[in-house]
C-alpha positions as CSV (number, residue, x, y, z in Angstrom):
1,X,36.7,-4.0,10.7
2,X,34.4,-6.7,9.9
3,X,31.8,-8.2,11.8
4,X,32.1,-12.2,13.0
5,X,29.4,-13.6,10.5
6,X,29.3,-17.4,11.9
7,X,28.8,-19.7,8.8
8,X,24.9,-20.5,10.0
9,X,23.8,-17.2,10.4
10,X,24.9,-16.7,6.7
11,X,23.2,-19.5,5.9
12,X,20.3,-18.5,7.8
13,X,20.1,-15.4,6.1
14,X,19.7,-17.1,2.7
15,X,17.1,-19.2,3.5
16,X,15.6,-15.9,5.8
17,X,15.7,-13.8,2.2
18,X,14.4,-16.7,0.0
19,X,11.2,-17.5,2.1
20,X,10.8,-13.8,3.5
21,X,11.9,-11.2,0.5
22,X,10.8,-10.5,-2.7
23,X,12.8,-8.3,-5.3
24,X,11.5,-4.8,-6.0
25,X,12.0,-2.1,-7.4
26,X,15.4,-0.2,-7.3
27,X,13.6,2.6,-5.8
28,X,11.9,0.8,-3.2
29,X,13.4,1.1,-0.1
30,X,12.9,-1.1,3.4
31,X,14.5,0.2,6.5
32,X,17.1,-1.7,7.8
33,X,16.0,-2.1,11.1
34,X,12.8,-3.6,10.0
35,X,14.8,-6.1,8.4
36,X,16.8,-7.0,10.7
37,X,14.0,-7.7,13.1
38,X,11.9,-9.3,11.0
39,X,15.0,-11.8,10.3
40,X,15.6,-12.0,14.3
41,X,11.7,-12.4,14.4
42,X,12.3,-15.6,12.1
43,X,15.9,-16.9,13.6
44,X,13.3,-17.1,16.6
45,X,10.5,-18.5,15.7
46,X,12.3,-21.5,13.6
47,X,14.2,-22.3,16.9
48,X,18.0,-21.4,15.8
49,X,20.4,-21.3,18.0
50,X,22.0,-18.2,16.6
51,X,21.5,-15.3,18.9
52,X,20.5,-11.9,18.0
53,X,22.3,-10.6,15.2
54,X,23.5,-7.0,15.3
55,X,23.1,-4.4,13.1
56,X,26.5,-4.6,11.7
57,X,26.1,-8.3,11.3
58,X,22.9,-7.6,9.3
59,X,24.2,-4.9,7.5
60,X,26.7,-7.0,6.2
61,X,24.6,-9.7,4.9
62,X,22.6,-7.5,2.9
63,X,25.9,-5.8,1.5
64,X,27.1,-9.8,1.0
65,X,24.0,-9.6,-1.0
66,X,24.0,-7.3,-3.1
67,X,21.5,-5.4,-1.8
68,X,22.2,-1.9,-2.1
69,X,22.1,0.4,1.2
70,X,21.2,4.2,0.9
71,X,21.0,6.5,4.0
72,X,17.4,8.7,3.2
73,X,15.6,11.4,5.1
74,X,13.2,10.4,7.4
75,X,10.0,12.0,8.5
76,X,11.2,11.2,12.1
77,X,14.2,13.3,12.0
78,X,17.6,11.6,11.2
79,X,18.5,9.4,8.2
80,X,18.2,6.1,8.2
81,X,20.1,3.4,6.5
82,X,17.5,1.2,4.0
83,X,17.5,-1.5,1.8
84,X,17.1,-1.2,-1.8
85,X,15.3,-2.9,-3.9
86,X,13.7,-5.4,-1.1
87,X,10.3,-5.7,0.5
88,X,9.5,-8.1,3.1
89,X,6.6,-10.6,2.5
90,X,6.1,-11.1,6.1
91,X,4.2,-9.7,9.3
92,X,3.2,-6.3,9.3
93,X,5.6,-5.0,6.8
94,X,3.2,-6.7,3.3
């Protein structure tokens, strides 16, 4: 089943990825969960009125994207879904 992605918060997330992503390399990988709340971080602090996006929602967008998602092994115990080929530009993740 797919998620209910509102036209804006597609929208938003294009403008979030343009101003807030760079391209790297494929084997670069960003957790997902960083992404998503850097872009609920940035929905925020630009004042939209879109709510919290979940992690299906965000998921989806970045799959909308093009933007490969890989489960890897983390060092904290279960894998976690990332984001290939992405780094964010913003807060603590430079």
């Amino acid at each position: 089943m797919l998620p209910d992605i509102p036209p804006a918060l597609e929208d938003a997330f294009t403008v979030f990825r343009a101003e807030c992503t760079e391209r790297a390399a494929m084997t670069y990988v960003t957790p997902v969960f960083a992404i998503r709340a850097a872009f609920r971080a940035w929905i925020r602090d630009n004042g939209l009125p879109l709510g919290k996006p979940s992690e299906a929602q965000v998921n989806w967008l970045l799959d909308d994207a093009n933007v490969p998602l890989e489960k890897v092994p983390s060092r904290m115990g279960p894998r976690m879904l990332h984001a290939c080929g992405i780094r964010l530009t913003i807060g603590d993740t430079k």
